[in-house]
N, C-alpha and C positions, 0 to 999 in steps of 0.2 A: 198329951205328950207321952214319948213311951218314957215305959222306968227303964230299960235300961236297952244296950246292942250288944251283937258280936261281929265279931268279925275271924272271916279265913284265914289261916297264916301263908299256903302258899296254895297254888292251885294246880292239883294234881292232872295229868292226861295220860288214860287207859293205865291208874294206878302209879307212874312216874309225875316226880318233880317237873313242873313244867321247864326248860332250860332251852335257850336259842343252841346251846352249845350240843347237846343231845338230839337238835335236831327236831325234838316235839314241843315249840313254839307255837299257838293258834295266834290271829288274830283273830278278832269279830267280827269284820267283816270278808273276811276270807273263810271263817267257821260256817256264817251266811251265805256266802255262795256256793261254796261246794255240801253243805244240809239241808236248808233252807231255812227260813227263818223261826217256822216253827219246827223243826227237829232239833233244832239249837237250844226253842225253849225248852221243850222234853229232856232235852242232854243235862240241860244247866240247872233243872230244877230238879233234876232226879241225881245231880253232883254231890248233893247234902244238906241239911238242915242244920247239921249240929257245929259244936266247935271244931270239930274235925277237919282237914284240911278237906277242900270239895276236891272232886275226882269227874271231871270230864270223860266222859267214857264216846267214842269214835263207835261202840259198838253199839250203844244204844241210841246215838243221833241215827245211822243204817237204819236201827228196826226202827224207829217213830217215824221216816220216812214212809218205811211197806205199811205201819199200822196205819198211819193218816192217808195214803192210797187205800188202802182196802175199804175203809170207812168213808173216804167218799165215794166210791163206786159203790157200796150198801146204801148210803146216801140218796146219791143217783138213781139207784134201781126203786128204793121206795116211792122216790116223788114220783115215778113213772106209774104203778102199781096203784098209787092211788089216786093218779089222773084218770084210770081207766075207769 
């Protein structure tokens, strides 16, 4: 069992308090369909580790997008390369 948890106090986006009122409200599955599921993981896992409040950043779900395309096209091109 663990010794102990933490937990987030609020959940930051692109460094703002998340707030319906502000306007920068995510859902999850609306965070999901417009990053995909894994750029959400990337987002949400690189939001924070510590007790800090986590920070969804809009700019790093973008790049984990181009990073996860460019690596499977590298992907891609290997398995071909070494069909030949």
């Amino acid at each position: 069992w663990p010794r102990g948890y933490y937990t987030n106090g609020h959940v930051l986006v692109d460094a703002e308090k998340m707030s319906k009122s502000k306007g920068n409200f995510l859902m999850m599955n609306e965070t999901v369909n417009k990053f995909s599921v894994d750029a959400t993981r990337f987002a949400c896992a690189d939001a924070g580790d510590s007790l800090d409040d986590a920070n969804f950043s809009r700019e790093t779900a973008d790049s984990a997008i181009i990073s996860l395309s460019n690596e499977e096209v590298w992907i891609r091109a290997t398995i071909v390369e070494g069909s030949d």
